[in-house]
C-alpha positions in Angstrom: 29.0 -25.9 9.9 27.9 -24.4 6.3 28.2 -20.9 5.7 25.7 -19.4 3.4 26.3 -16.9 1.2 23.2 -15.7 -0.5 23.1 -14.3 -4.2 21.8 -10.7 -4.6 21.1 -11.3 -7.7 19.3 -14.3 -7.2 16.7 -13.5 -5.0 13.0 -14.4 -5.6 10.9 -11.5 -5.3 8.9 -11.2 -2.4 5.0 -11.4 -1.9 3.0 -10.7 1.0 1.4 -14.6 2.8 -1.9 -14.8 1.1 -2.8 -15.8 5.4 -1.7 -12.3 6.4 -3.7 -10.8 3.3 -6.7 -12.2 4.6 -6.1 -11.3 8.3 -5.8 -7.8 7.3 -9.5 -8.3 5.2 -10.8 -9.5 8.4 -9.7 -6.8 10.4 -11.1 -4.0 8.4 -14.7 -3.2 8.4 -17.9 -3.8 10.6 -18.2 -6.9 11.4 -19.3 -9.0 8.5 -20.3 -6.1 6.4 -17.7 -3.3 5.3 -14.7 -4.9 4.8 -11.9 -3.9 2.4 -8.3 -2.8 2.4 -5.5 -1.5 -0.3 -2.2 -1.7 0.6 0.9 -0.3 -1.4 4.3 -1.0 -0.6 7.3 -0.9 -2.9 8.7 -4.6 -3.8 13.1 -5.3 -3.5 13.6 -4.2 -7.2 12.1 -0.9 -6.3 8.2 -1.5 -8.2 5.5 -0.5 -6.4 2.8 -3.5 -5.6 -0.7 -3.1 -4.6 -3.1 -5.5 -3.0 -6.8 -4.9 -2.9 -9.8 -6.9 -1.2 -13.4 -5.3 -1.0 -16.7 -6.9 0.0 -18.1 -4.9 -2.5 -18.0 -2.0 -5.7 -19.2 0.7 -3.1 -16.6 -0.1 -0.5 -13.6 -0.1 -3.5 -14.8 3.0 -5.0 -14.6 4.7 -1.1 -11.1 3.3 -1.1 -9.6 4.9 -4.2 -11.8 8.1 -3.3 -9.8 8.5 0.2 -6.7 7.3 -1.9 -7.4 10.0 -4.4 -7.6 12.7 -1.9 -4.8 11.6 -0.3 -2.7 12.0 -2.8 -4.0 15.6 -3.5 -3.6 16.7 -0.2 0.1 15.6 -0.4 0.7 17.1 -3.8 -0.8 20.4 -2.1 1.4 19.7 1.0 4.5 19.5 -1.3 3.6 22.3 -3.4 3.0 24.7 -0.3 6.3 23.8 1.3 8.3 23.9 -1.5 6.9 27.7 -2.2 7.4 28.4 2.0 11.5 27.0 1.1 12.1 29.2 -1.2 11.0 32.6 0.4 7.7 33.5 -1.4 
């Protein structure tokens, strides 16, 4: 029997199966019509990746729009608790 050691340093970077991709595309949406994801994840080196797949303009720009609040209701959620930590 082998034993396999593997090389940290050596590892090939890892990407999502294109098949799982498009299993999430067909899961989103209304039927044929609607469909569209984005997906962030930080990668083994510590990058951030994003994958992104829209039937249309309209349904990408709805995306980033919930994105974008998102990320401004989390700055405002950090903000707040950081003022409630420190007694003001």
């Amino acid at each position: 029997m082998s034993h396999f050691t593997p090389d940290p340093d050596n590892i090939p970077d890892f990407t999502l199966p294109e098949n799982l991709l498009e299993q999430i595309y067909q899961f989103s949406g209304n039927g044929d019509a609607g469909k569209g994801f984005m997906l962030v994840f930080v990668g083994q080196n510590g990058s951030p990746t994003i994958y992104s797949k829209t039937d249309t303009q309209i349904i990408e720009m709805g995306l980033r729009k919930a994105i974008e609040q998102y990320l401004q209701q989390s700055e405002q959620a950090d903000i707040d608790s950081s003022f409630g930590q420190s007694g003001e």
